[in-house]
C-alpha positions as CSV (number, residue, x, y, z in Angstrom):
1,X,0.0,0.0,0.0
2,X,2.7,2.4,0.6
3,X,4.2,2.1,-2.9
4,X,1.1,2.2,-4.2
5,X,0.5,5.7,-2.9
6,X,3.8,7.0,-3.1
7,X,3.5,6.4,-7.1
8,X,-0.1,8.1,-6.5
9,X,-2.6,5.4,-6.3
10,X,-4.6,6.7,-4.2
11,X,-7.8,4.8,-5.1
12,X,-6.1,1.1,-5.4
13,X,-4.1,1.8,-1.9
14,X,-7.7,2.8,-0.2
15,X,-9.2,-0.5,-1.9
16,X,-6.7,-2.6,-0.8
17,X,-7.0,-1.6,2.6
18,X,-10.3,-2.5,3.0
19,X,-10.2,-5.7,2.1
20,X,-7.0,-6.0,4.1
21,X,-9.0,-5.2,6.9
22,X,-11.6,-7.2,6.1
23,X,-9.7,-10.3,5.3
24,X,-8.2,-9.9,9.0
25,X,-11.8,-9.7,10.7
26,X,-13.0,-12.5,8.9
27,X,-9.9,-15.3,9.6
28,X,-9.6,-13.6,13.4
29,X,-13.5,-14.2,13.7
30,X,-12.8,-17.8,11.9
31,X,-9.9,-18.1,14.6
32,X,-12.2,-17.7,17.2
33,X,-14.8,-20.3,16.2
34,X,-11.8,-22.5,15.5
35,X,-10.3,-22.0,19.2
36,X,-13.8,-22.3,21.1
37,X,-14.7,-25.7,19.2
38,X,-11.3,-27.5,19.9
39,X,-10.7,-29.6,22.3
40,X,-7.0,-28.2,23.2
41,X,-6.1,-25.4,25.4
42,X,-3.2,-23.7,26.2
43,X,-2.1,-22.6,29.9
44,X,0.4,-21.5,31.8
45,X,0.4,-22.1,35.5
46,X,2.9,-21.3,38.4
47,X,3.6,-23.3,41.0
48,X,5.0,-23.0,44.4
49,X,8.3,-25.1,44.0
50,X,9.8,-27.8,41.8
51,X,8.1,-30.5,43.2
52,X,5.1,-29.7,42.6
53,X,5.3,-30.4,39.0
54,X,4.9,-34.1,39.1
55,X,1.3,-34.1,41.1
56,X,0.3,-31.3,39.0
57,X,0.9,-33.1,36.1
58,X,0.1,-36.2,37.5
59,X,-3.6,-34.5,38.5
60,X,-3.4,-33.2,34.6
61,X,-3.2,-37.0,33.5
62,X,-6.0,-38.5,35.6
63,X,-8.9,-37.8,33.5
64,X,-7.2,-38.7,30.3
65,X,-5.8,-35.3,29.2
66,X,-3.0,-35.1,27.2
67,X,0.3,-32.9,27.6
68,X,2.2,-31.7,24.8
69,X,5.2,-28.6,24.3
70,X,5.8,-28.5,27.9
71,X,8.3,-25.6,28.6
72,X,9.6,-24.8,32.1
73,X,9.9,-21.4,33.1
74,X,10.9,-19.0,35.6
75,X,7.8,-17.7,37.3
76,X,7.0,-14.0,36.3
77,X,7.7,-13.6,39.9
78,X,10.8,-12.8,41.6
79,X,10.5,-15.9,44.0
80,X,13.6,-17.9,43.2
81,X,11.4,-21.5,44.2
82,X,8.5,-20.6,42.0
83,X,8.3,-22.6,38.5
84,X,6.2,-21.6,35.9
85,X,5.0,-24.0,33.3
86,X,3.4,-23.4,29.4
87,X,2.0,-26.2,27.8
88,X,-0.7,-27.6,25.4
89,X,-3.2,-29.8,27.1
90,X,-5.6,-32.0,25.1
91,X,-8.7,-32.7,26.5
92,X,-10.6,-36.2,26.4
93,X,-13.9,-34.4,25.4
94,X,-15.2,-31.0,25.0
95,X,-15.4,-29.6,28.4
96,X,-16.4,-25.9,29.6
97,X,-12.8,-24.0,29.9
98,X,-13.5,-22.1,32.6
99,X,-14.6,-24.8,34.9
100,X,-11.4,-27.0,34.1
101,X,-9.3,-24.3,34.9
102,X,-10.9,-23.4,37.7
103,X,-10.3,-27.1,39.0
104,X,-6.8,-27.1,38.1
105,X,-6.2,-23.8,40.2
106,X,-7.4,-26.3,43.2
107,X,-4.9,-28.5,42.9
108,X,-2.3,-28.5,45.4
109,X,1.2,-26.1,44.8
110,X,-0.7,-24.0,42.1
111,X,-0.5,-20.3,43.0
112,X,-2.0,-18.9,39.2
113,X,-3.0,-20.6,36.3
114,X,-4.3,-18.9,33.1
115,X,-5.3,-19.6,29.4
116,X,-3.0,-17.9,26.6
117,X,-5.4,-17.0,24.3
């Protein structure tokens, strides 16, 4: 768009960035759809130490759910014993997000857990 207005067309640069924009409502709207009818989700949880990892994802594995691209992390915090986690979790069945997350913030050792979106 910007060469195309620096060489003074006006009308094909104006065009174009309409159905630019228009393009990008319709895939972030598909996106959307896309994300609320799968069954993965993406979190990231912090926990209070190291050893908490195993029974959280021990409690993770219990109903079936599956983990993948697991990456340790430091916790946003300054805390040096805080470990923060990022990983994919595939569900058994479609479940309400919301209340799963809420139950994994029960769990023992998990101080915040939250869905990148």
């Amino acid at each position: 768009m910007g060469l195309a207005i620096g060489i003074g067309f006006y009308e094909v640069a104006i065009i174009s960035c309409f159905f630019l924009s228009s393009v990008l409502t319709v895939l972030h709207k598909a996106d959307l759809h896309y994300r609320a009818q799968s069954n993965e989700l993406d979190i990231y949880a912090e926990l209070k130490h190291i050893a908490g990892v195993t029974n959280f994802m021990n409690a993770i594995k219990l109903d079936g759910t599956k983990i993948s691209n697991l990456e340790l992390k430091k916790a946003k915090e300054l805390d040096n014993h805080m470990i923060g986690l990022k990983m994919i979790l595939t569900l058994p069945e479609k479940i309400n997000y919301s209340e799963y997350i809420l139950k994994l913030h029960s769990l023992e050792n998990v101080l915040t857990i939250e869905e990148i979106v």
